[in-house]
Every structure is written in structure tokens, then in C-alpha cells.
N, CA, C and O atoms as a Tripos MOL2 file, in Angstrom:
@<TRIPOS>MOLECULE
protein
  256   255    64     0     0
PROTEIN
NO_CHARGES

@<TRIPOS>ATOM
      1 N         130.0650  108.7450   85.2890 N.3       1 UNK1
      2 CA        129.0580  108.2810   86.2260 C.3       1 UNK1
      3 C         129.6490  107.2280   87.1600 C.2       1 UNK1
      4 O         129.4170  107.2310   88.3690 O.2       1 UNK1
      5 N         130.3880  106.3660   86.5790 N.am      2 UNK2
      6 CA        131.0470  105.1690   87.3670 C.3       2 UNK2
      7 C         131.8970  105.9380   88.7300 C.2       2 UNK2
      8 O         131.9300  105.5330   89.8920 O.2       2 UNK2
      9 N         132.4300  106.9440   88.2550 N.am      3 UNK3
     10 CA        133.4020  108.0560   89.1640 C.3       3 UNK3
     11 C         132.5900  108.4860   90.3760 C.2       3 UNK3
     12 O         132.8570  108.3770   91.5730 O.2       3 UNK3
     13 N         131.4600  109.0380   89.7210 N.am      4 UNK4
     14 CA        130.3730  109.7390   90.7790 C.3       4 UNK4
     15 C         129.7800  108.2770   91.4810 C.2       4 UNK4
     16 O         129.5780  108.6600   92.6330 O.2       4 UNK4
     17 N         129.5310  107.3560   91.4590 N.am      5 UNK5
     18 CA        129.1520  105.7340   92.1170 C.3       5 UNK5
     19 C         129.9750  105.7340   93.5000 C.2       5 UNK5
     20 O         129.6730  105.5810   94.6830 O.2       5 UNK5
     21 N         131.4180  106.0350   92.6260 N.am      6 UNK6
     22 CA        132.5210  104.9720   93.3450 C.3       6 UNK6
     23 C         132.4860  106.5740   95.1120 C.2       6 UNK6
     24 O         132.2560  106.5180   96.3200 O.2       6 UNK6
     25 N         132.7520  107.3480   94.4090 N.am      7 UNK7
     26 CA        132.6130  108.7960   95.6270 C.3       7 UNK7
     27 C         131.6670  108.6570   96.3210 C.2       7 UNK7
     28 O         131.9530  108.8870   97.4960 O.2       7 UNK7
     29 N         130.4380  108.3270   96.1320 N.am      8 UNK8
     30 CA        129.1960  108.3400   96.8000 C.3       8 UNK8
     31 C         129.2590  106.7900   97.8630 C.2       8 UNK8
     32 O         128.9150  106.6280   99.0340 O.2       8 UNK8
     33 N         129.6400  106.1700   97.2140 N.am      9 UNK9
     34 CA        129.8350  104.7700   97.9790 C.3       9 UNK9
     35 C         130.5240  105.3750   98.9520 C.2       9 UNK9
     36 O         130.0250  105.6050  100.0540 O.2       9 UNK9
     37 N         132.0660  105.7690   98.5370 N.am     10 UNK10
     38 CA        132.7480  106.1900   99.7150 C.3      10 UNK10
     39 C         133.0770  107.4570  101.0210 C.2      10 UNK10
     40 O         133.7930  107.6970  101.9930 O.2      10 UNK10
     41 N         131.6850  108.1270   99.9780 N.am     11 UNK11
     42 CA        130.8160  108.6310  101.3910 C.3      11 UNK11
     43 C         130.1030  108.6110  101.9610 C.2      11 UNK11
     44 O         129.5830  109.4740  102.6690 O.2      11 UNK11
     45 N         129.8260  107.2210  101.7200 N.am     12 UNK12
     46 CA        128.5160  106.0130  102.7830 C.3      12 UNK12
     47 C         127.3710  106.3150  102.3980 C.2      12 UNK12
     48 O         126.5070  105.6670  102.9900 O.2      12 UNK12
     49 N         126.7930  107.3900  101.2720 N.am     13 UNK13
     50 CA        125.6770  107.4550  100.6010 C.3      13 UNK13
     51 C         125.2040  106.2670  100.3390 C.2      13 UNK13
     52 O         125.7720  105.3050   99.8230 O.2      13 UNK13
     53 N         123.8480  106.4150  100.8230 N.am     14 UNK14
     54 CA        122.5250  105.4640  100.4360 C.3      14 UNK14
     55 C         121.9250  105.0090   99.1240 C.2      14 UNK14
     56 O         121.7750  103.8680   98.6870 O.2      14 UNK14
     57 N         121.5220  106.5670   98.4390 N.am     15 UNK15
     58 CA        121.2090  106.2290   96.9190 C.3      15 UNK15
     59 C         121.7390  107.6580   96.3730 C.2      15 UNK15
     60 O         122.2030  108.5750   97.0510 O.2      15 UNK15
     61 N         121.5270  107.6040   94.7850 N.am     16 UNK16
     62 CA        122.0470  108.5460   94.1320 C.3      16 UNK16
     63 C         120.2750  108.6690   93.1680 C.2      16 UNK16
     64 O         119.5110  107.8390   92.6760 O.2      16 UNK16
     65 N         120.2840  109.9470   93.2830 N.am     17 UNK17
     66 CA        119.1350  110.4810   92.2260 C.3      17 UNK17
     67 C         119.1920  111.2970   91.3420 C.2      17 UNK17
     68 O         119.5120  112.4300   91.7030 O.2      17 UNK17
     69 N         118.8890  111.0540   89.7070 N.am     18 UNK18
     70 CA        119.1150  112.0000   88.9320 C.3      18 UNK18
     71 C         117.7140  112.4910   88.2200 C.2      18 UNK18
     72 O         116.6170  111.9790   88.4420 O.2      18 UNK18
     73 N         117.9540  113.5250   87.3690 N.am     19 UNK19
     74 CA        117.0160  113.8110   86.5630 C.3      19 UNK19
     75 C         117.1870  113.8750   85.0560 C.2      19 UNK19
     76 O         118.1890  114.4190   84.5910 O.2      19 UNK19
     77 N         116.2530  113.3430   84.2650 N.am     20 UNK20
     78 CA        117.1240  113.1820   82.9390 C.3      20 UNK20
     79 C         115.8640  113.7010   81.8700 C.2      20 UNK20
     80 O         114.7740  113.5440   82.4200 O.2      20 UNK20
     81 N         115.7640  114.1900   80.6950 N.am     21 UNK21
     82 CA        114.8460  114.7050   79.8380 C.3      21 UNK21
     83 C         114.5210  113.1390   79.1220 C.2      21 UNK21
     84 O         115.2370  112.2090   78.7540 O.2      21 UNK21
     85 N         112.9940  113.4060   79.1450 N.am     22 UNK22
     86 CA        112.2350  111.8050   79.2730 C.3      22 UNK22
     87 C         112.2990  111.4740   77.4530 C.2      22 UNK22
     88 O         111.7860  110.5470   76.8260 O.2      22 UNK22
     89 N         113.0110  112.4550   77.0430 N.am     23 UNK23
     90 CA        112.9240  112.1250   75.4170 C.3      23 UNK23
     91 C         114.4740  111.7880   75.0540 C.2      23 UNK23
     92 O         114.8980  111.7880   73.8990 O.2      23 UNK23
     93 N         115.2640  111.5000   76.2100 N.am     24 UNK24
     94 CA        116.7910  111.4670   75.9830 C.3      24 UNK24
     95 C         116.9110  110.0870   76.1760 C.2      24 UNK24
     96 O         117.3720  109.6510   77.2300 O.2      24 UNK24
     97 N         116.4450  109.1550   75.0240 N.am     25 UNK25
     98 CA        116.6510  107.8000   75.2520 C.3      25 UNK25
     99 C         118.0380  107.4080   75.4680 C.2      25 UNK25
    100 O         118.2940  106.5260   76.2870 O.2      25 UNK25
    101 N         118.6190  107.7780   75.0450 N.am     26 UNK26
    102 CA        120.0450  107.3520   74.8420 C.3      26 UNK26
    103 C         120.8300  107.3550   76.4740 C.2      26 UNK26
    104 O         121.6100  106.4500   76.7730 O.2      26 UNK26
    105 N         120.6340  108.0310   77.0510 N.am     27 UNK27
    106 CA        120.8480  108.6420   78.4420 C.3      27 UNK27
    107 C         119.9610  107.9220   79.3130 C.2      27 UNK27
    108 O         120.4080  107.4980   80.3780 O.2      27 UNK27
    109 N         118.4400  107.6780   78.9130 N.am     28 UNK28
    110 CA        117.9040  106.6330   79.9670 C.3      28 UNK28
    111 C         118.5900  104.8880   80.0780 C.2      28 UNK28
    112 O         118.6850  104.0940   81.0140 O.2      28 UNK28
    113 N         118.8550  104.8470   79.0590 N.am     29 UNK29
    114 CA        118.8700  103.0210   78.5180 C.3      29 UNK29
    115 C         120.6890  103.0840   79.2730 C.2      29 UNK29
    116 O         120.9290  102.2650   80.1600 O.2      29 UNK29
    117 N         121.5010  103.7940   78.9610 N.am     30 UNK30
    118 CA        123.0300  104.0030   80.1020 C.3      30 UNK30
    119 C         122.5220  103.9890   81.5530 C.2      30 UNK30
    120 O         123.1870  103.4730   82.4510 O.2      30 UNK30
    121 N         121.2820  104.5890   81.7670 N.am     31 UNK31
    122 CA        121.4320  104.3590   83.2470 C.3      31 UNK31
    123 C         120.5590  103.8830   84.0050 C.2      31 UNK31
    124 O         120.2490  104.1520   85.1650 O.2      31 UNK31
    125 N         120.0690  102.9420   83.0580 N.am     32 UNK32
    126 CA        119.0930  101.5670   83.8550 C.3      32 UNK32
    127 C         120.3770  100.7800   83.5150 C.2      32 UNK32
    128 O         120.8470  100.1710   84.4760 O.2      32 UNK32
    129 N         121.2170  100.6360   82.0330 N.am     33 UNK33
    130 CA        122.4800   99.5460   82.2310 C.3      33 UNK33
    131 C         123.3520   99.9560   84.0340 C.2      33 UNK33
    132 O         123.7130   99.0310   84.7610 O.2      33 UNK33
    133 N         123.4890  101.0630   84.3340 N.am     34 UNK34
    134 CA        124.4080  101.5470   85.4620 C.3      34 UNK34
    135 C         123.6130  100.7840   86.9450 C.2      34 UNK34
    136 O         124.0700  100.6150   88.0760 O.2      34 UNK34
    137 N         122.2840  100.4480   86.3660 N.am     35 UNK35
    138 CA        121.0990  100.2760   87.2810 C.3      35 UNK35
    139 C         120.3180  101.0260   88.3180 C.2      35 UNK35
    140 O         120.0160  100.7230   89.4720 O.2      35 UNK35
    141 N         120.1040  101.9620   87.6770 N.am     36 UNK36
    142 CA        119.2470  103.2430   88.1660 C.3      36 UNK36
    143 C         117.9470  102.6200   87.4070 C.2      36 UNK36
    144 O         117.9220  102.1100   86.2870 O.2      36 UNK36
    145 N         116.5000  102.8640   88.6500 N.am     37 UNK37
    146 CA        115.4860  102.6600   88.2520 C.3      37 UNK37
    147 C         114.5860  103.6460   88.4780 C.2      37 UNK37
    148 O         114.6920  104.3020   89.5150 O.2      37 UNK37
    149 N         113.4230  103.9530   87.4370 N.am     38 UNK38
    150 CA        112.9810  105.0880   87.5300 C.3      38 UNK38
    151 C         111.8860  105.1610   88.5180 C.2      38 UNK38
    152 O         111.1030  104.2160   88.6190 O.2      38 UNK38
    153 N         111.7760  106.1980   89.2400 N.am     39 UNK39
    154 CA        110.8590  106.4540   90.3090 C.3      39 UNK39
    155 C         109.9390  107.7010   90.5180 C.2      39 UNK39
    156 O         109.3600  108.0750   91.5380 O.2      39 UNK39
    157 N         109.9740  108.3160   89.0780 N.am     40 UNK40
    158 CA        108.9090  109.0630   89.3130 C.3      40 UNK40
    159 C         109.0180  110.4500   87.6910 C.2      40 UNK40
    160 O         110.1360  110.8100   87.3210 O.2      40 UNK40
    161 N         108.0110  110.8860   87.1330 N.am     41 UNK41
    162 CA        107.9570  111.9580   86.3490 C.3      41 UNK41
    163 C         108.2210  113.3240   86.8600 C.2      41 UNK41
    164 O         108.0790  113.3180   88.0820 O.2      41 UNK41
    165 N         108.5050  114.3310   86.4700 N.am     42 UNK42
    166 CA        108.0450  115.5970   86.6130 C.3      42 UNK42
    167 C         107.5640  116.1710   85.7270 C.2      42 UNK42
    168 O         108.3570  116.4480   84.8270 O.2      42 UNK42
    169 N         105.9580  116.6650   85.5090 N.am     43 UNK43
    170 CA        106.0150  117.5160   84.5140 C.3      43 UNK43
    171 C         106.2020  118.1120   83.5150 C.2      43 UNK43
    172 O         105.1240  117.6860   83.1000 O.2      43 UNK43
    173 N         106.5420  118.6970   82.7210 N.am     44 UNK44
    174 CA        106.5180  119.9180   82.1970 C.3      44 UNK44
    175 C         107.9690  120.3060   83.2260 C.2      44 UNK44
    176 O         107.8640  120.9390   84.2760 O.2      44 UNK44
    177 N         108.5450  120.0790   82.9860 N.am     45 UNK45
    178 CA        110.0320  120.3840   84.3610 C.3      45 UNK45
    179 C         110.9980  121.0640   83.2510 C.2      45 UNK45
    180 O         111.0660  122.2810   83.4220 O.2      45 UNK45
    181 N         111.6070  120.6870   82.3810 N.am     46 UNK46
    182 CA        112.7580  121.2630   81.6320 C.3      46 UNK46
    183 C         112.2690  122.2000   80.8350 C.2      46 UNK46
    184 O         111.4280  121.6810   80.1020 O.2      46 UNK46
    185 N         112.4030  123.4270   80.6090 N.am     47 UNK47
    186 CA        112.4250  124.5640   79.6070 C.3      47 UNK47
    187 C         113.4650  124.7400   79.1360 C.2      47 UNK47
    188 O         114.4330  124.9760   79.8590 O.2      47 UNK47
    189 N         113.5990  124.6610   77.4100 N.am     48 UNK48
    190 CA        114.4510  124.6600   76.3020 C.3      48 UNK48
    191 C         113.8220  125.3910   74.9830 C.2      48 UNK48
    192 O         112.8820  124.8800   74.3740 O.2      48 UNK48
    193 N         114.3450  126.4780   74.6400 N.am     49 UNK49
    194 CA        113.9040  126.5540   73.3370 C.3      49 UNK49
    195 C         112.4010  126.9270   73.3620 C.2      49 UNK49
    196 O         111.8060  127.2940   72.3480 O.2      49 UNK49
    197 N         111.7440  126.7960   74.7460 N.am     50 UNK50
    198 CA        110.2750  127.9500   75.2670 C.3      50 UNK50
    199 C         109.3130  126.9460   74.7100 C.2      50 UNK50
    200 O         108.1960  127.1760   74.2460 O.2      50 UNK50
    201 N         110.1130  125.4430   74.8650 N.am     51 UNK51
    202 CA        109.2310  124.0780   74.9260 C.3      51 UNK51
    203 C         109.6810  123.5840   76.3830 C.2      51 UNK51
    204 O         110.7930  123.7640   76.8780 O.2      51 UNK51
    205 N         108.4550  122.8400   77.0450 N.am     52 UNK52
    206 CA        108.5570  122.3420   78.2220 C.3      52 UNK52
    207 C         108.7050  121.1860   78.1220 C.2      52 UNK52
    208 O         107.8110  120.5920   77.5190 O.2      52 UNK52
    209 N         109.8350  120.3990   78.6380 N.am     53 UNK53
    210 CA        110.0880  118.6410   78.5670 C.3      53 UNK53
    211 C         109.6680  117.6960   79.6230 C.2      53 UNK53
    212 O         109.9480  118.3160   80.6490 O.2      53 UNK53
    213 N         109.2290  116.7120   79.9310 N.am     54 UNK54
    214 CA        108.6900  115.5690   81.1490 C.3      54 UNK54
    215 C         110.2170  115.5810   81.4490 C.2      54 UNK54
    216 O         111.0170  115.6550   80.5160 O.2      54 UNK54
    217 N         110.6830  115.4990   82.9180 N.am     55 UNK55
    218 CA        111.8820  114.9310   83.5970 C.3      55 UNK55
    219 C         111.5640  113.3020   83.9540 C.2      55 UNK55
    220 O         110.4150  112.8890   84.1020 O.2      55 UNK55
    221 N         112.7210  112.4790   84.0620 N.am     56 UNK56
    222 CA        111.9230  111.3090   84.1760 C.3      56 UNK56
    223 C         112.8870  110.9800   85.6080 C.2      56 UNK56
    224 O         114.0050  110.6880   85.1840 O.2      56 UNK56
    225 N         112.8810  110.9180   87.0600 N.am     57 UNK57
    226 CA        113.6430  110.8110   88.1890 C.3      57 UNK57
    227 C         114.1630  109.9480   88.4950 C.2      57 UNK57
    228 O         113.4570  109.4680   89.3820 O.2      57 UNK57
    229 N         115.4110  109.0530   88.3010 N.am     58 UNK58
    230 CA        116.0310  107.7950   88.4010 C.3      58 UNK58
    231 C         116.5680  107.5970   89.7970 C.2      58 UNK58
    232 O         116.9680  108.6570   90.2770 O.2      58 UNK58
    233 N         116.6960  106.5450   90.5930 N.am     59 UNK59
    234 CA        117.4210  106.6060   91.9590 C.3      59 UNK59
    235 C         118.4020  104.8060   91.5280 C.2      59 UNK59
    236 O         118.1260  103.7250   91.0070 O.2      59 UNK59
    237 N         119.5550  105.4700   92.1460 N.am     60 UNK60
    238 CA        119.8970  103.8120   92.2270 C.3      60 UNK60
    239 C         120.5160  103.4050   93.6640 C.2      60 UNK60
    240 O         121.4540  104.0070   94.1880 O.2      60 UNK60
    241 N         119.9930  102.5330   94.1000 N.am     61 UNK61
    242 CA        120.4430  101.9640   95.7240 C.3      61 UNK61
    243 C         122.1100  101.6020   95.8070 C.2      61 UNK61
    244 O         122.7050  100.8470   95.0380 O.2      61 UNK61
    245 N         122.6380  102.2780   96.8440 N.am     62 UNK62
    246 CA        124.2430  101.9720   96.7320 C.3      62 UNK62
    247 C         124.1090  101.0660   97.7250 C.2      62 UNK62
    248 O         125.2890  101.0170   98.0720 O.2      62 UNK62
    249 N         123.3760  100.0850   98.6570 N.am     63 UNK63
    250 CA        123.4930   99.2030   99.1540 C.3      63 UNK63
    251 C         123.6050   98.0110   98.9690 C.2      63 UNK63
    252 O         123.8030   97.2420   99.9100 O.2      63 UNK63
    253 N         123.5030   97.6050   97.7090 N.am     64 UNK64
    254 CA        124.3440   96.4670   97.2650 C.3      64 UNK64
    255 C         125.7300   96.2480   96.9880 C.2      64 UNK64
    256 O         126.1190   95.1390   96.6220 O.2      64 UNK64
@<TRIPOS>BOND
     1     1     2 1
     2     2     3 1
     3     3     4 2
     4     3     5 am
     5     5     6 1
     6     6     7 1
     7     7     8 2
     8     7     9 am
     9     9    10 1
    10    10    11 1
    11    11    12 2
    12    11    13 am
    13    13    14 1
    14    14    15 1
    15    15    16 2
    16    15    17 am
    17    17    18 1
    18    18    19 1
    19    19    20 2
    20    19    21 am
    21    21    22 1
    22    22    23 1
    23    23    24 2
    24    23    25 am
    25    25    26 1
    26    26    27 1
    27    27    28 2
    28    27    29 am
    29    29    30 1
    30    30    31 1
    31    31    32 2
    32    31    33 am
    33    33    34 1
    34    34    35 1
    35    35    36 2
    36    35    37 am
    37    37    38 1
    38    38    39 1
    39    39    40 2
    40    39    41 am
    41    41    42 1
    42    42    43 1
    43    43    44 2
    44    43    45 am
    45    45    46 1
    46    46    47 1
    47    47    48 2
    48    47    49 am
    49    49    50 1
    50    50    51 1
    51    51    52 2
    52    51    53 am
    53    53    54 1
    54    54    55 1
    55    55    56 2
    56    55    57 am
    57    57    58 1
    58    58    59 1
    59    59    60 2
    60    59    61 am
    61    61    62 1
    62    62    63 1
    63    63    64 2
    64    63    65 am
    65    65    66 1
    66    66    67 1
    67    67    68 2
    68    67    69 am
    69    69    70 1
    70    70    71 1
    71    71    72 2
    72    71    73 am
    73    73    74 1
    74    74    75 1
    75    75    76 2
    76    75    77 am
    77    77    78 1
    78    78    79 1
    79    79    80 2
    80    79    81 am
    81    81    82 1
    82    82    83 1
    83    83    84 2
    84    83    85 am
    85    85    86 1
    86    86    87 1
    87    87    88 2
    88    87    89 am
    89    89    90 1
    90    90    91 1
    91    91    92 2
    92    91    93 am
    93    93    94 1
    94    94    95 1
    95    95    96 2
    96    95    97 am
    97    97    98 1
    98    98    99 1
    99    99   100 2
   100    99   101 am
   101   101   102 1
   102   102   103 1
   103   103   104 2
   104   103   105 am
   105   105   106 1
   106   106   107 1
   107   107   108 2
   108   107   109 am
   109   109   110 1
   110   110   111 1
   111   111   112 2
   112   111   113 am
   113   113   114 1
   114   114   115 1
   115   115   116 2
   116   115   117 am
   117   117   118 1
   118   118   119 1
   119   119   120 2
   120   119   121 am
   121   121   122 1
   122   122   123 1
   123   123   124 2
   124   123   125 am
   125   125   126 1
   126   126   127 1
   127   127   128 2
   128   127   129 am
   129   129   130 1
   130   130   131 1
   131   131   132 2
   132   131   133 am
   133   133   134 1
   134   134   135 1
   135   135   136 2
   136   135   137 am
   137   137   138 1
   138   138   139 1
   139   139   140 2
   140   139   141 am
   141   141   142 1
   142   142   143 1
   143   143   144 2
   144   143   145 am
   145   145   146 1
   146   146   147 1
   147   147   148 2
   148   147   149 am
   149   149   150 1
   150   150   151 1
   151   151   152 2
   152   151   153 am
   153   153   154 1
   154   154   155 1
   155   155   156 2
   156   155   157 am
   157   157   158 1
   158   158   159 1
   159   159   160 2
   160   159   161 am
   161   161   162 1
   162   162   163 1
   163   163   164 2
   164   163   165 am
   165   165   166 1
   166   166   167 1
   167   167   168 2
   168   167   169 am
   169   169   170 1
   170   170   171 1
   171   171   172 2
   172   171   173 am
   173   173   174 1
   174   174   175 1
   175   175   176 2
   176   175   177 am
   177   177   178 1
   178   178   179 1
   179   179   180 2
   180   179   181 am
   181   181   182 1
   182   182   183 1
   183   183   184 2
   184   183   185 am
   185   185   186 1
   186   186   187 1
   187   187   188 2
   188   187   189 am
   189   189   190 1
   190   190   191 1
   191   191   192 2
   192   191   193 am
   193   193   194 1
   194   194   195 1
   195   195   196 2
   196   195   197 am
   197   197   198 1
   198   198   199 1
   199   199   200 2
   200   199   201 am
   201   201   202 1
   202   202   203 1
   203   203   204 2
   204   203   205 am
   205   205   206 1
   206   206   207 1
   207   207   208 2
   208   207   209 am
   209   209   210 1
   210   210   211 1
   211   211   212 2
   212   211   213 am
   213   213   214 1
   214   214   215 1
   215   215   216 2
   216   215   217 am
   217   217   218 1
   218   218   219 1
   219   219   220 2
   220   219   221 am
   221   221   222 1
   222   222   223 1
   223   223   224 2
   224   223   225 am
   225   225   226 1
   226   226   227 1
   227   227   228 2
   228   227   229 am
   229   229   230 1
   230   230   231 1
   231   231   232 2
   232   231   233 am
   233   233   234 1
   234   234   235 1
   235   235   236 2
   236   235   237 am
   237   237   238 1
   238   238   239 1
   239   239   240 2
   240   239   241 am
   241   241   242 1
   242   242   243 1
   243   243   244 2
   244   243   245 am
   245   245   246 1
   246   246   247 1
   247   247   248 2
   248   247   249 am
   249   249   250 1
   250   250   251 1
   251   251   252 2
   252   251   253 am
   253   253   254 1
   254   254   255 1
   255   255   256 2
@<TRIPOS>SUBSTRUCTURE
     1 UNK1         2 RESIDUE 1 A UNK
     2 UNK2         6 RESIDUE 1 A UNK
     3 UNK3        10 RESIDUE 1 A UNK
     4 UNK4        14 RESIDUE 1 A UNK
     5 UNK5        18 RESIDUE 1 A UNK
     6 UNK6        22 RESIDUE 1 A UNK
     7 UNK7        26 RESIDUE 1 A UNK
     8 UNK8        30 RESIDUE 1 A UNK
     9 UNK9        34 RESIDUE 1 A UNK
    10 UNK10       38 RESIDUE 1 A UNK
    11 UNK11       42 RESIDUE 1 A UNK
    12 UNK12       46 RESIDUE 1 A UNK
    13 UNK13       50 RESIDUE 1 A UNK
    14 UNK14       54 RESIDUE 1 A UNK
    15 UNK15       58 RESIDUE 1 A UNK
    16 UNK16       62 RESIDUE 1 A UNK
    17 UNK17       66 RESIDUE 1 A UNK
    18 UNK18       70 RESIDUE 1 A UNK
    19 UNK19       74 RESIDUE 1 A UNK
    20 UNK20       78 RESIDUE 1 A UNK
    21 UNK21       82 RESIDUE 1 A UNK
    22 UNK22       86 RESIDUE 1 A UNK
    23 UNK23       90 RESIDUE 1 A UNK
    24 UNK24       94 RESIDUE 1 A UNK
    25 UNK25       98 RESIDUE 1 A UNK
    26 UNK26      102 RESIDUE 1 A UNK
    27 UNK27      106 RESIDUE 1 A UNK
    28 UNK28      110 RESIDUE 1 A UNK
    29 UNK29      114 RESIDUE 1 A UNK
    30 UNK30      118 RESIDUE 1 A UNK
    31 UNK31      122 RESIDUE 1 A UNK
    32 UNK32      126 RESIDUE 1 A UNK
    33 UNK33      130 RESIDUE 1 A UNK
    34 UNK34      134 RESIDUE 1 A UNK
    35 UNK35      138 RESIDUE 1 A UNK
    36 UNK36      142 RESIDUE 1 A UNK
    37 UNK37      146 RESIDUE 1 A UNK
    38 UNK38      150 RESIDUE 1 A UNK
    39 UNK39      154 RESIDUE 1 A UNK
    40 UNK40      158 RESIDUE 1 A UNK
    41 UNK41      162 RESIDUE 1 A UNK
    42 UNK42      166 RESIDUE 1 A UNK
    43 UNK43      170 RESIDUE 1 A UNK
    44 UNK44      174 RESIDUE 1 A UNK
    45 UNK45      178 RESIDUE 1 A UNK
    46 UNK46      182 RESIDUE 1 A UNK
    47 UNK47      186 RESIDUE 1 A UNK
    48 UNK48      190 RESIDUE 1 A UNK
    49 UNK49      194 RESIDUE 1 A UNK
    50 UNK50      198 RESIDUE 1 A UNK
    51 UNK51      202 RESIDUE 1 A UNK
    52 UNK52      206 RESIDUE 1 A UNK
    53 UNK53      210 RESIDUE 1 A UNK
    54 UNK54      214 RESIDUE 1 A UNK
    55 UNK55      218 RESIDUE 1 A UNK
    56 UNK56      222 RESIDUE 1 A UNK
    57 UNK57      226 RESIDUE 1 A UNK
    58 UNK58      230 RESIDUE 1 A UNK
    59 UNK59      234 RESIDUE 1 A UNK
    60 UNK60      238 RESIDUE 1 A UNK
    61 UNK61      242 RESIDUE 1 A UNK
    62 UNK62      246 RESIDUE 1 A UNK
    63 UNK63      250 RESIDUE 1 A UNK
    64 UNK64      254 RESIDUE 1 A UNK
């Protein structure tokens, strides 16, 4: 992720947005530390196993 930061910076990108399965704590709590803040749910968005998961939408501002 630090890799994908440093590329995006240096292609003058604004922010970076991901999507992450809202039950993947482990994966949220890394990327509020990275400082991605969350900005929004989706649904019922991930199908696995013919269970539907909440996406939880993180953005982090590369302008600092």
C-alpha cells in the first residue's frame, strides 16, 4: 500500500479510494493507521460463498 501512496503522489493524484469487506477488521484498522477515512457503505456489495457482505469505502487525501 505504501508503494501504491508513493505512485499516486507521483502522479499528482488527489485521493486514493478503496473498498474493503466491512467484516475484515484487520484490513480496516491498517488503513485508518495508513490514514484512509471511511466515507461511505455499500450494501450487500461483495458476493462470496452466495452470502452478500457490506463494502465499507475508504478515501485518503494525498494533499498533505
Amino acid at each position: 500500500m505504501t508503494e501504491i501512496i508513493g505512485c499516486a503522489r507521483k502522479m499528482n493524484l488527489l485521493n486514493i479510494e478503496l473498498e474493503v469487506v466491512a467484516d475484515n477488521k484487520a484490513a480496516i484498522v491498517l488503513y485508518h493507521k495508513m490514514g484512509f477515512s471511511d466515507v461511505g457503505v455499500l450494501k450487500h456489495y461483495w458476493l462470496a460463498n452466495n452470502v452478500y457482505s457490506d463494502a465499507i469505502v475508504m478515501q485518503k487525501c494525498l494533499d498533505d
